[in-house]
N, C-alpha and C positions, 0 to 999 in steps of 0.2 A: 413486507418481509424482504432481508437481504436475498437477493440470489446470486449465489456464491460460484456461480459456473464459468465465471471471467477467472476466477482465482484458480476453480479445479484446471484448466487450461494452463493457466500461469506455471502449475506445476506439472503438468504434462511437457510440457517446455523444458523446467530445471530438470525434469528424468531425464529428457533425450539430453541435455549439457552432458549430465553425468556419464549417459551412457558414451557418449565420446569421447568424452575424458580417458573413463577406464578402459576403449577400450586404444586407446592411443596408450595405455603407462602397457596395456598388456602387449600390444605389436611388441614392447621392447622388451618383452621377455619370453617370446616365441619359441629364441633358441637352448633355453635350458633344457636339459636332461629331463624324462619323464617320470621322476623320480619324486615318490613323497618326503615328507620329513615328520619325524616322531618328536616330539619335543615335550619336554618336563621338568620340572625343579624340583630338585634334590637340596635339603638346608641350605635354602636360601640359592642357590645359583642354578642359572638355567644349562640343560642339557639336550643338546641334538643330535637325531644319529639319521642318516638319510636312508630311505628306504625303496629297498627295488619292490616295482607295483608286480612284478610277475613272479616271484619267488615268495616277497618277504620278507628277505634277507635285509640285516641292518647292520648298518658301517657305522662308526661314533662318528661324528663330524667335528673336528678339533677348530681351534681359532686358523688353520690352514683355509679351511674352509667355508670360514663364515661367511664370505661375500658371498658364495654359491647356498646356504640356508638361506639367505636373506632375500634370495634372488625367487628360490621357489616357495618361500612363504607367502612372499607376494605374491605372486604368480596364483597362488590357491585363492588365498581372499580376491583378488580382481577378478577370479575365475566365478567365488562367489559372488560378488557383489555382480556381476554383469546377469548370472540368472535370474536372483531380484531383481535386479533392476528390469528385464524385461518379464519378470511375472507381474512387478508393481504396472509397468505401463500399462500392460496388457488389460489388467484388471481396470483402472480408470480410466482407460478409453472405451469398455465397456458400459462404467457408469457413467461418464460424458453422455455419453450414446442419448442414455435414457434419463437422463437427468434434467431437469428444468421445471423448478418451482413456479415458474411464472402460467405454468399450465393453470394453477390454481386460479389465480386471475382469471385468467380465462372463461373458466367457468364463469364468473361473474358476466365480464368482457361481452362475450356470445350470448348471453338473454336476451329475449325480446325485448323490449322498452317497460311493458306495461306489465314483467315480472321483476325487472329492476327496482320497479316503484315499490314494491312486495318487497324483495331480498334483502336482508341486512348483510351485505360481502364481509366474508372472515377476512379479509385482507382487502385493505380501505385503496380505492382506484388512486390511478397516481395524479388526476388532473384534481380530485376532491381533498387529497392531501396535501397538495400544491397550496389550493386555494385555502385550505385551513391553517398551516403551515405560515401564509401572508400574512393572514391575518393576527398569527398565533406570535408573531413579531414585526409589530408596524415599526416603519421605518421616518426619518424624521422627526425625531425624536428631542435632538440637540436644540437648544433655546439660544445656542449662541447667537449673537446679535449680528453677525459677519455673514450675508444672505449665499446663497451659492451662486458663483459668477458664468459658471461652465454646463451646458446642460446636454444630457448622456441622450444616446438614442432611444431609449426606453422613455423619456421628459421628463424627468427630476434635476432639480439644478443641484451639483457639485460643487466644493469650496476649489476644488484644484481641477490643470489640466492633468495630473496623475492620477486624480479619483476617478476625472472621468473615461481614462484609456481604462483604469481598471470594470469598469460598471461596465462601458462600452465590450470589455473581453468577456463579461460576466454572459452580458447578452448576446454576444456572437454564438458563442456555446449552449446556449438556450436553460442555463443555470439560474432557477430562482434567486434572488436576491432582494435584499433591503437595505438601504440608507441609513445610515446613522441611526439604530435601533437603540434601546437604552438596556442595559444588562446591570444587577446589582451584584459587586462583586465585594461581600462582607459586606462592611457598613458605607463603601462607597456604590456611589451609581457611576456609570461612566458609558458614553457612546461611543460604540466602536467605529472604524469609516464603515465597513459592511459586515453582513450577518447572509452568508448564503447556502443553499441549499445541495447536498449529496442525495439526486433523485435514485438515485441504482441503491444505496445502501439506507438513505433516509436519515442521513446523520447532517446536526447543524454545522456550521462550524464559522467562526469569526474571522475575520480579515484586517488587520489595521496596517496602515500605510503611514510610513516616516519617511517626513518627506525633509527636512534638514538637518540631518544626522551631524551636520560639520558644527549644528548651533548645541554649543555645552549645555547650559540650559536645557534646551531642547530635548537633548539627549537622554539627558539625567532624569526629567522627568519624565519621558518615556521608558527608558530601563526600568523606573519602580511601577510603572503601569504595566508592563511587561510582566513583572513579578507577580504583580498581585492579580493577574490573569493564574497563573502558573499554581501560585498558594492558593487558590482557591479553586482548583481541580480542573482548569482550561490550560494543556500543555501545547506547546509552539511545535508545532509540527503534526500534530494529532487531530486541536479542537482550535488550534491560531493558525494560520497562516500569516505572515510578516513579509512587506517590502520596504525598500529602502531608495535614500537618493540623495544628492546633495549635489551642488551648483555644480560639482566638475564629475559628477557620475550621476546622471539624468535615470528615471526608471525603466527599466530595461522589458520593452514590452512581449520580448520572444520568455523571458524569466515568468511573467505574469500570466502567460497561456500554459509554461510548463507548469506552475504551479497549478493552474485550475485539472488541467488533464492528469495529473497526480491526484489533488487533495478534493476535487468534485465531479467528477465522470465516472 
């Protein structure tokens, strides 16, 4: 099961943005008057009259004075949005706190041995999902007659020195993966270079590598491979990952760890 407690963080994050945002637009409106503003539409056009907070009393506010409404309307809503905003914080740094699914695990995790053997875990351990997971996509798959010349530090041989800086990054990160696995995509079959695993979320996700993008041919008939990844419900940024290269723009191996730490961490 996903645990979603990197993301609740992520947005504990955009709060505090926000809160500094608002409350830098409000610094810049410190110095207006402590004055509210009434405002309403009358057939069709709006009307504002500012009002004193200790009487009552209300002045019309004519286009004289529109920059000064505009100024303490703002001023209100940032006034609002800054309370939210730190009741929203407050509230999910509380669920932070206490949050974390992976406790379930745990329970499994912490048995004895000889109750494990007993237990069927409501959420499957990550080393036995791994290992089903491998096999649930064997790798080498491809019959092309062209052996792999390059072999990765994991010992599968690769057709490129690009597949194998990719494999090699795959296993730095300690991110399941497989080799040229066969996937059918409608009434074609096609082998991607890799098929690897998102352990934190549990999601597969494909990887194919072009590696001379400069050959038309080449190109073209990967753009309709591309497609028909795409038309058949595998989208390029979601469930593909894609790199690229060609003689005067080599694969760029800082690109290829940014993409794992995005699309499999």
């Amino acid at each position: 099961m996903r645990n979603y407690k990197r993301e609740l963080e992520e947005q504990l994050k955009e709060i505090d943005t926000l809160i500094r945002l608002n409350n830098k637009n409000l610094s810049k409106l410190k110095k207006l008057p402590d004055d509210g503003v009434k405002a309403s539409t009358v057939r069709g056009c709006d009307q504002y009259y500012l009002v004193d907070k200790k009487s009552g009393k209300r002045i019309y506010a004519g286009k004289e004075k529109r920059k000064l409404i505009q100024g303490v309307i703002q001023r209100d809503y940032a006034l609002a949005v800054d309370k939210k905003l730190a009741d929203l914080r407050k509230r999910l740094e509380r669920f932070i706190a206490k949050y974390d699914i992976s406790e379930v695990s745990a329970l499994y995790e912490n048995l004895p041995v000889a109750r494990k053997h007993i237990v069927n875990p409501i959420i499957e351990p990550e080393d036995i999902y791994i290992e089903k997971w491998l096999l649930a996509y064997p790798g080498n798959q491809n019959s092309y007659p062209e052996e792999g010349l390059y072999q990765t530090n994991n010992g599968e041989m690769v057709r490129s020195k690009s597949e194998k800086i990719i494999a090699d990054a795959l296993e730095k990160y300690n991110v399941p993966y497989q080799y040229e696995p066969m996937i059918e995509l409608g009434y074609n079959t096609i082998y991607p270079d890799f098929v690897a695993l998102n352990i934190r979320t549990r999601k597969t996700i494909y990887w194919e590598h072009l590696g001379i993008v400069a050959d038309i041919e080449y190109a073209t008939k990967n753009f309709k491979k591309i497609q028909g990844y795409e038309k058949n419900g595998y989208l390029v940024g979601r469930d593909l990952i894609i790199t690229m290269e060609s003689a005067e723009a080599p694969i760029d191996v800082k690109l290829v760890e940014k993409k794992i730490k995005e699309f499999l961490l």
